[in-house]
N, C-alpha and C positions, 0 to 999 in steps of 0.2 A: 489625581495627585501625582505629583515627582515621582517616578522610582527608586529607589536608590539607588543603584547601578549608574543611573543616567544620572544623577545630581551630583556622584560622588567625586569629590574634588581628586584627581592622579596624585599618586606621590611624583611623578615627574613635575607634575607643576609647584609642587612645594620644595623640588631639588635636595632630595633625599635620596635618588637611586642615581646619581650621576656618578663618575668613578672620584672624584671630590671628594663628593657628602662620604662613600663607602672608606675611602681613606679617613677622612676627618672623625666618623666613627669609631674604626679601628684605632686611632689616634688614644681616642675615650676611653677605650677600653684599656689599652696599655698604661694609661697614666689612671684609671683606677687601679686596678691589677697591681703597679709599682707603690700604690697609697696601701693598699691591703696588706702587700709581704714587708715593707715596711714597719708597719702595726704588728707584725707576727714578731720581728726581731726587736723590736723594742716592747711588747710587754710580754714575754715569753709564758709570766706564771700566769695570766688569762687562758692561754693557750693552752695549758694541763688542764686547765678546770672546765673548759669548753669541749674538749674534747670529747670525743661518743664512740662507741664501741667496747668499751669495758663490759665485761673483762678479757673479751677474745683479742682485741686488737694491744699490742705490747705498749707499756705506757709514751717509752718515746715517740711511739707516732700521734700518740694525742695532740700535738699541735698541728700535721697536717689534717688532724681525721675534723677537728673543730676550724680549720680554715674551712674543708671542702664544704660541710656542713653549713659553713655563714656565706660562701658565695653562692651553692644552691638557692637558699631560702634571699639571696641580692637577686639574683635569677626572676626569682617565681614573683618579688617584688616587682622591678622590670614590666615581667609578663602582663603580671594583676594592672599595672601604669596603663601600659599600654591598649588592653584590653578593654580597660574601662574608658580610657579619651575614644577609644572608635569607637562603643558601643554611645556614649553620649555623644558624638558624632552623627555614628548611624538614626537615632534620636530626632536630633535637628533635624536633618536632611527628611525622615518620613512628615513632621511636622511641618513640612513646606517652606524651611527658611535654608537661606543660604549658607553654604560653608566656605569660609573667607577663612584666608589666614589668622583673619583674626579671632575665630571662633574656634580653630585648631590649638592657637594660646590659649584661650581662652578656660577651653576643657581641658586640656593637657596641665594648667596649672590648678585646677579642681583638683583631677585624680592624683597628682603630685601630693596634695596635700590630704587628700584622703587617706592614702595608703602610708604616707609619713605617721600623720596624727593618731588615727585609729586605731593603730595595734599596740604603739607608745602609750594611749589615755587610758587603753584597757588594761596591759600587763600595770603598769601603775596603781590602778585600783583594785583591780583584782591578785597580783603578786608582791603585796608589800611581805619583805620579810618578816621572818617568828620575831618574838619578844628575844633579847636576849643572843640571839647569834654574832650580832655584831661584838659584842665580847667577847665572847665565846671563841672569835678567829680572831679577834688580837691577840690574845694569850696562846691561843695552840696552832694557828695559822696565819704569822700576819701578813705574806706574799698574798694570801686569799683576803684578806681583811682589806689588803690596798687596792686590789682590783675591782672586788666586790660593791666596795663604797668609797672608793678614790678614783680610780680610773671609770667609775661605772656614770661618778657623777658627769665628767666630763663628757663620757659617751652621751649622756642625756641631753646634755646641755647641746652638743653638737647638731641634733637632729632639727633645732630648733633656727641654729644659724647658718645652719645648710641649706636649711627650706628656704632661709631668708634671701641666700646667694643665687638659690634652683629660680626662685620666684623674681627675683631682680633681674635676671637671667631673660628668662620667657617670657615677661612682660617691659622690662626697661627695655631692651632694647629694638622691640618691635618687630615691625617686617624686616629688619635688617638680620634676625634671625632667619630668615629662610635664605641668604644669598652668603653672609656671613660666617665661613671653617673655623673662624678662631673663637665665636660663640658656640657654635653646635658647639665640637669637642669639650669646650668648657660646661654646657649646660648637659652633657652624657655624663664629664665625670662625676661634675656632681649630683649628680640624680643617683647613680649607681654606688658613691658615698653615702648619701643619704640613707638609702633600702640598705648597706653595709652595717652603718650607724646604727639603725631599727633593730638589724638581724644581732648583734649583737648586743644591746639592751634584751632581747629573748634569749637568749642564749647567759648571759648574767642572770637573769630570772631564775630559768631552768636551774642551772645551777646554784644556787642560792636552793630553790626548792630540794635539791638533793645532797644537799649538807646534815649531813643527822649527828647531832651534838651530843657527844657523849663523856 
């Protein structure tokens, strides 16, 4: 059998460590980064209710303490993407079959939507809100009522036509993905929107869960 060692496709030959791809990268990450703070200054009252550390941390930093908190958990989304395309990688290659660029899309757009779907299907069914609190913040909170189930729906809705974009991405446009800067960048930010997207639909949850209606 192949080793893996010996079958493993370089990132040199998929032109991801050139000083290009590492600029084009970086590129991703600033234009998510600008999409994020963004999001902070336009719904600001998400950002008190997101916020973590209470009660040691003073309430105005609530909106940094619930950013850092939603890029972590974009982070570890990332991480979980990438970990899981090599390890179904690594996979292929013990099973004796070739890893072609196109089996790199191929899995890379699995784990995309694994890590998209899965923790959206579950908080969904498992964190539907109480009976009754959606009233409950109209009347005595409605800056939280409009985040909670106004902006919360959008948020939802977003993960779904982001994957559409991530996936149009990785698979429209083919091997031109691998030689093409103005794709990668594009197919980072929005990968890193998407795990964004996720992290905050849990973070609405959480919160939602720690409303106690009195």
């Amino acid at each position: 059998m192949t080793s893996v060692a010996k079958a493993a496709i370089g990132l040199d030959e998929l032109g991801f460590t050139t000083r290009g791809a590492r600029k084009t990268f970086a590129a991703g990450i600033l234009g998510f980064l600008a999409v994020a703070f963004y999001a902070v200054y336009t719904t600001a009252p998400a950002w008190h209710l997101l916020g973590v550390g209470r009660p040691v941390v003073p309430e105005e930093l609530y909106p940094l303490t619930a950013l850092a908190a939603l890029l972590i958990t974009t982070v570890l989304g990332a991480i979980t993407f990438a970990g899981l395309t090599m390890s179904l990688l690594a996979l292929w290659q013990v099973l004796g079959k070739e890893v072609s660029f196109a089996a790199v899309r191929i899995f890379a757009g699995l784990s995309y939507l694994f890590v998209t779907l899965l923790p959206t299907i579950f908080i969904h069914l498992y964190g539907l809100p109480r009976p009754g609190l959606a009233q409950w913040l109209q009347t005595h909170n409605p800056d939280a009522y409009q985040v909670l189930f106004g902006v919360h729906r959008a948020v939802d809705l977003s993960h779904f036509l982001l994957a559409i974009v991530g996936i149009g991405i990785l698979w429209g446009v083919g091997d031109k993905l691998q030689t093409s800067r103005v794709a990668q960048a594009a197919f980072v930010v929005v990968l890193l929107l998407t795990f964004f997207s996720v992290s905050l639909t849990l973070g609405f949850h959480s919160a939602v869960a720690g409303i106690n209606i009195g």
